[in-house]
C-alpha positions in Angstrom: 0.0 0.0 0.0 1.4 3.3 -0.7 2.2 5.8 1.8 -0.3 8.5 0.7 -2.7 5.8 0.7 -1.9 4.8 4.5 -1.6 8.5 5.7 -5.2 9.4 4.6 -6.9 6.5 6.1 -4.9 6.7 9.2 -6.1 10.5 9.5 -10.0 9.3 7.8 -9.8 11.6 4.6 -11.0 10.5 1.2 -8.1 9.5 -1.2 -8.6 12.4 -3.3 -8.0 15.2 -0.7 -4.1 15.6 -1.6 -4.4 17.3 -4.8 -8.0 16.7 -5.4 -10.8 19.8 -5.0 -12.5 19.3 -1.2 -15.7 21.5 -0.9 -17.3 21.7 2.8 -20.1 24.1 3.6 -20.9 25.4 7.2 -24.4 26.3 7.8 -25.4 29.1 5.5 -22.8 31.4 6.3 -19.4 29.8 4.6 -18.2 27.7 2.1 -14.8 26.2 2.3 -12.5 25.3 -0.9 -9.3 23.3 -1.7 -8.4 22.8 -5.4 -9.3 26.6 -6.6 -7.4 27.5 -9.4 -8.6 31.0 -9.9 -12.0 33.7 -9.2 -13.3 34.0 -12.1 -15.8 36.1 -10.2 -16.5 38.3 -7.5 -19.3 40.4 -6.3 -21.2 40.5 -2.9 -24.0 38.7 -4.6 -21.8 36.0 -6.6 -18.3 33.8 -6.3 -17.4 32.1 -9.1 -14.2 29.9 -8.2 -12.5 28.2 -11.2 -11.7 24.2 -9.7 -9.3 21.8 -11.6 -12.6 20.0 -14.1 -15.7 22.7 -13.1 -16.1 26.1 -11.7 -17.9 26.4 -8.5 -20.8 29.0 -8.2 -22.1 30.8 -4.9 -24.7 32.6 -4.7 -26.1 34.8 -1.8 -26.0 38.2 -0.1 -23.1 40.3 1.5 -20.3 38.0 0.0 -17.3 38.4 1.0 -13.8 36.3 0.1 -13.2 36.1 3.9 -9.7 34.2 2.9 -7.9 33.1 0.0 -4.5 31.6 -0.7 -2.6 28.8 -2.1 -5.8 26.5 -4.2 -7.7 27.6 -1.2 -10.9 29.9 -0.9 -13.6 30.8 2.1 -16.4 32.8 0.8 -18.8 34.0 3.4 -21.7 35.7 3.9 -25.4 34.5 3.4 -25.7 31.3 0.8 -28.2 31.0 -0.7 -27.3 28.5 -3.3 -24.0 26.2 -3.9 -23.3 25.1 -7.8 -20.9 22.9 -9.4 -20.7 23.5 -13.2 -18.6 23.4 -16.4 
Protein backbone atom coordinates (compact mmCIF):
# COMPACT_ATOMS: atom_id res chain seq x y z
CA UNK A 1 0.00 0.00 0.00
CA UNK A 2 1.38 3.33 -0.69
CA UNK A 3 2.23 5.77 1.82
CA UNK A 4 -0.27 8.51 0.65
CA UNK A 5 -2.68 5.83 0.75
CA UNK A 6 -1.94 4.77 4.49
CA UNK A 7 -1.60 8.49 5.69
CA UNK A 8 -5.23 9.35 4.55
CA UNK A 9 -6.89 6.54 6.11
CA UNK A 10 -4.90 6.68 9.24
CA UNK A 11 -6.06 10.46 9.46
CA UNK A 12 -10.03 9.30 7.80
CA UNK A 13 -9.78 11.61 4.57
CA UNK A 14 -11.00 10.46 1.16
CA UNK A 15 -8.09 9.50 -1.16
CA UNK A 16 -8.56 12.43 -3.28
CA UNK A 17 -7.95 15.22 -0.68
CA UNK A 18 -4.11 15.60 -1.61
CA UNK A 19 -4.43 17.33 -4.78
CA UNK A 20 -8.00 16.70 -5.41
CA UNK A 21 -10.81 19.80 -5.03
CA UNK A 22 -12.47 19.32 -1.16
CA UNK A 23 -15.70 21.53 -0.89
CA UNK A 24 -17.28 21.67 2.81
CA UNK A 25 -20.06 24.08 3.64
CA UNK A 26 -20.88 25.40 7.21
CA UNK A 27 -24.35 26.29 7.80
CA UNK A 28 -25.38 29.05 5.46
CA UNK A 29 -22.84 31.43 6.35
CA UNK A 30 -19.45 29.79 4.61
CA UNK A 31 -18.15 27.66 2.12
CA UNK A 32 -14.77 26.24 2.31
CA UNK A 33 -12.49 25.31 -0.86
CA UNK A 34 -9.29 23.33 -1.66
CA UNK A 35 -8.40 22.83 -5.35
CA UNK A 36 -9.34 26.65 -6.57
CA UNK A 37 -7.39 27.52 -9.39
CA UNK A 38 -8.58 31.04 -9.88
CA UNK A 39 -11.98 33.75 -9.18
CA UNK A 40 -13.26 33.96 -12.14
CA UNK A 41 -15.84 36.09 -10.25
CA UNK A 42 -16.53 38.29 -7.52
CA UNK A 43 -19.29 40.45 -6.34
CA UNK A 44 -21.21 40.52 -2.91
CA UNK A 45 -23.95 38.67 -4.57
CA UNK A 46 -21.79 35.96 -6.61
CA UNK A 47 -18.28 33.83 -6.31
CA UNK A 48 -17.38 32.07 -9.06
CA UNK A 49 -14.20 29.90 -8.19
CA UNK A 50 -12.48 28.17 -11.22
CA UNK A 51 -11.69 24.20 -9.67
CA UNK A 52 -9.32 21.78 -11.59
CA UNK A 53 -12.64 19.99 -14.09
CA UNK A 54 -15.68 22.72 -13.08
CA UNK A 55 -16.10 26.14 -11.68
CA UNK A 56 -17.95 26.44 -8.50
CA UNK A 57 -20.77 28.97 -8.20
CA UNK A 58 -22.10 30.78 -4.89
CA UNK A 59 -24.67 32.56 -4.71
CA UNK A 60 -26.10 34.79 -1.77
CA UNK A 61 -26.02 38.25 -0.15
CA UNK A 62 -23.14 40.30 1.54
CA UNK A 63 -20.34 37.99 0.00
CA UNK A 64 -17.25 38.42 0.96
CA UNK A 65 -13.77 36.32 0.05
CA UNK A 66 -13.23 36.12 3.94
CA UNK A 67 -9.72 34.22 2.86
CA UNK A 68 -7.93 33.15 -0.03
CA UNK A 69 -4.48 31.59 -0.67
CA UNK A 70 -2.65 28.80 -2.14
CA UNK A 71 -5.78 26.46 -4.16
CA UNK A 72 -7.70 27.57 -1.20
CA UNK A 73 -10.89 29.88 -0.91
CA UNK A 74 -13.56 30.82 2.06
CA UNK A 75 -16.42 32.77 0.79
CA UNK A 76 -18.76 34.05 3.38
CA UNK A 77 -21.70 35.67 3.90
CA UNK A 78 -25.44 34.47 3.41
CA UNK A 79 -25.72 31.32 0.84
CA UNK A 80 -28.16 31.03 -0.69
CA UNK A 81 -27.32 28.45 -3.33
CA UNK A 82 -23.99 26.15 -3.89
CA UNK A 83 -23.30 25.06 -7.81
CA UNK A 84 -20.89 22.94 -9.41
CA UNK A 85 -20.68 23.52 -13.18
CA UNK A 86 -18.58 23.36 -16.41
Amino acid sequence: MKLKKRLLQLVDLPEDSLGGSHIEIVSDSTVKVNGCRRIVEYSSETVILSMKEYDLTVVGRDLTLSSYGENTAAVSGKILSVKLGG
